[in-house]
C-alpha positions, 0 to 999 in steps of 0.5 A: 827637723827630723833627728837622726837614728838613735839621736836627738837635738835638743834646744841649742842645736847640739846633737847628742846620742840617747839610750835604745830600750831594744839596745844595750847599754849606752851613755849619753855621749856629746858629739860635738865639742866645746869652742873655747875661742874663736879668732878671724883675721882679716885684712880690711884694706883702710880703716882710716876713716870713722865711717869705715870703721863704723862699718867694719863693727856694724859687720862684726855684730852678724857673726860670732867672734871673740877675737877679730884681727886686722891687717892693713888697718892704714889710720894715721893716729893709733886708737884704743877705745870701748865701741857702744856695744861694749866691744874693746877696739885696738889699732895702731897707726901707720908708720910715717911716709907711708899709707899701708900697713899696721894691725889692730884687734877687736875683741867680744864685749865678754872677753875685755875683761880679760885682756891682760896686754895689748902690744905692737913690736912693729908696724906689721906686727901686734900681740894680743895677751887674753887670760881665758880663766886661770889656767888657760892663756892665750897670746894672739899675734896678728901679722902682715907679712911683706910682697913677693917684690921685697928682698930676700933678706928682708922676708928672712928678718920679718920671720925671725921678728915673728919667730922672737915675738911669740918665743917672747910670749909666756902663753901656753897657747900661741895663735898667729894669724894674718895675711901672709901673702903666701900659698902654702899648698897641701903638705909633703910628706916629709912635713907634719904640721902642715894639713892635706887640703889645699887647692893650689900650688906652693909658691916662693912665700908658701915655701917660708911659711912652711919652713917657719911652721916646720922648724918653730913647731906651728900647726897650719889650721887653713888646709887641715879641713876639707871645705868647698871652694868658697869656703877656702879662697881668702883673696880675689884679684882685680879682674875677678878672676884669680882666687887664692888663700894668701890669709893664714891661722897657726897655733902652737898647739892642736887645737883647732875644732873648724877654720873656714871663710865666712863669705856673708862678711864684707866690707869692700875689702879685697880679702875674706874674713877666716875665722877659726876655732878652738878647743882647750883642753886643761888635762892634756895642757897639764899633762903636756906641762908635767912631760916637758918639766925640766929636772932640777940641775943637779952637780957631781958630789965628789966626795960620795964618788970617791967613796963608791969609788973605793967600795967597787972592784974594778979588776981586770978581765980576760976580754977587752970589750968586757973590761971596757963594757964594765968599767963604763957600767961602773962609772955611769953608775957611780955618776948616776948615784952621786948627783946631788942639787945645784947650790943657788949661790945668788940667793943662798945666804948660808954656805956649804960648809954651814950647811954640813953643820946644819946636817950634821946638827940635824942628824944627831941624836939628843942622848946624855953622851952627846949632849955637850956635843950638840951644844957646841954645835948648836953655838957654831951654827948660830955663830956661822948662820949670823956671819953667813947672813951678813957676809951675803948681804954686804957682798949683794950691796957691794956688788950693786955699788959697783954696778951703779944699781940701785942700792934700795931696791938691791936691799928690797929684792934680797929682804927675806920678808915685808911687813904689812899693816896689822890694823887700822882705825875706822873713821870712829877710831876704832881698831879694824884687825880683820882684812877684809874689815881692812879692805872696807875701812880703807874703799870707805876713805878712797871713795870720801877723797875722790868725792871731796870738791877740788880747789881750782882756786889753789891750782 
């Protein structure tokens, strides 16, 4: 395939820009960017069965995919298991009197040792929690919204059950996908997390699924790229003849790089496989973080606004907006100036008044004529800190006591410290000091107990 103008392609498809000799200077320049993750929905109909389930894998190993999730999945027992090629497969089961319903995931063999939690709040609802690397976080929430017949009041609890979901989600990238039974249309233009291309009309559920976007922030990644035809519908009528997008990708963040259908995907089901994709980007992630850090609480120091207070002049001037205009100058910055941390009274030990000893202790300077005033102050430190210490632990207890808790482990969570094992001795009784000596000594007796022969005649 012949190369573009000024570029090239080289071994893995990429398309990258190279120097001109008769131009001037130019830096190599990657015109693609990277995919971090790629997720599908799907709504496959039934999976009740092995035999479809088999083929619902045998269909996921023509495409690219790290996360594949299901709707619809109708099996009466739930199923985790590894599938041989090493794909982790997860999928719930359907509620009792009822053949519908329930979601499932199944994840890339590269990415099942990332997998840090895999949940379902519901039958229509399932949460997939991925670890990427140690600082990229990414909660899947695969849904399947109810039919136009329901009621009104039911369609307004099921988003409020997604919108507590991923609110409940730690992550800092949140995707929801699944069927949503909605067309959401081309935005208005008073909407910004909804995209421009879109082939048809907003229907009632499109309006909800556009509210849910706008008012719990989610990007709408369908009709953010312009595809053809074929690349957009996501579900076909009976007769063939009506095509809709009723399947839907959202994520939390702008992140998404490409979502379009994959047609060569199929296995009987009513509905096409979408899949989209994302880039990550750890700077701005970081960034995103360091704007949106709350302050820390802080309160009013009385005693330093009293003494402001006294230092200001507050007289009287000729005009009345002028007199009102300084005098609320000189509170906002007296307010401003004598604001001072929020004390945590649930795990401070030492009380404020201590605290002001220990302030004082540290602010004095070690000379012949203070040295009996430190050390007076030095005993009432120590006398103050020791009843402080115990003054917090008998209350905590107490409180526990009267709460019916658990006095143990009210003891354990305000212990200040644990101990660890300094050593251990070897299988030849010598002392291993080191940790990872400690490690090793300790694989070394596990590995010996899990290989000794059990005695079944005990049992």
């Amino acid at each position: 395939m012949a190369a573009f103008s000024g570029h090239e392609v080289d071994s893995r498809g990429t398309l990258r820009c190279h120097k001109d000799k008769h131009q001037g200077k130019s830096s190599k320049r990657l015109l693609t960017r990277t995919t971090h993750l790629t997720v599908g929905t799907y709504n496959c109909r039934s999976i009740c069965s092995e035999a479809q389930l088999s083929l619902l894998m045998e269909e996921t190993e023509r495409i690219k995919f790290d996360v594949i999730s299901l709707c619809e999945t109708k099996r009466r027992n739930p199923l985790s298991c590894t599938w041989k090629n090493g794909a982790g497969v997860f999928l719930g089961s359907r509620r009792e009197n009822s053949t519908s319903g329930k979601v499932g995931f199944i994840v890339a063999p590269r990415l099942v040792q990332k997998i840090r939690q895999v949940s379902s709040p519901s039958h229509r609802i399932g949460v997939l929690d991925l670890q990427l690397d140690k600082k990229i976080k990414v909660s899947v929430i695969q849904i399947y919204a109810l039919t136009a017949d329901k009621d009104e009041a039911d369609h307004t609890d099921f988003y409020d059950e997604v919108r507590e979901t991923a609110a409940k989600c730690r992550s800092y990238y949140k995707i929801i996908s699944g069927d949503f039974n909605a067309c959401v249309g081309p935005k208005r233009p008073y909407e910004a997390f909804i995209g421009p291309h879109s082939l048809e009309e907003r229907n009632e559920a499109g309006e909800r699924l556009a509210s849910f976007c706008e008012t719990s922030h989610f990007y709408h990644g369908n009709i953010r790229f312009q595809k053809a035809d074929n690349r957009r519908w996501t579900y076909v009528s009976p007769n063939g003849v009506h095509k809709h997008e009723l399947d839907h990708i959202l994520c939390n963040r702008k992140v998404f790089t490409d979502v379009a259908v994959v047609p060569k995907f199929q296995t009987g089901s009513d509905h096409s496989f979408l899949r989209a994709k994302f880039h990550f980007n750890n700077i701005k992630a970081m960034l995103d973080r360091m704007a949106n850090r709350r302050p820390p609480h802080t309160i009013l120091d009385v005693d330093a606004a009293e003494r402001l207070a006294e230092m200001h002049d507050f007289e009287e001037l000729d005009s009345i907006d002028k007199d009102y205009h300084t005098l609320v100058a000189a509170i906002t910055s007296i307010k401003d100036a004598c604001r001072k941390k929020k004390p945590n009274h649930i795990t401070s030990r030492i009380t404020e008044e201590t605290r002001q000893l220990l302030e004082k202790r540290r602010n004095l300077k070690r000379t012949t004529h203070s040295h009996l005033e430190m050390t007076l102050l030095n005993r009432v430190c120590r006398e103050r800190v020791a009843k402080d210490h115990e003054a917090f632990t008998r209350k905590r207890l107490m409180e526990a006591a009267e709460s019916r808790t658990s006095i143990k482990l009210t003891a354990r969570s305000i212990a200040e410290y644990r101990q660890v094992i300094p050593c251990l001795k070897d299988s030849e009784g010598r002392k291993v000091t080191s940790r990872l000596g400690t490690e090793a000594a300790t694989n070394r007796v596990l590995r010996t107990a899990v290989s000794l022969p059990h005695d079944h005649s005990a049992q």
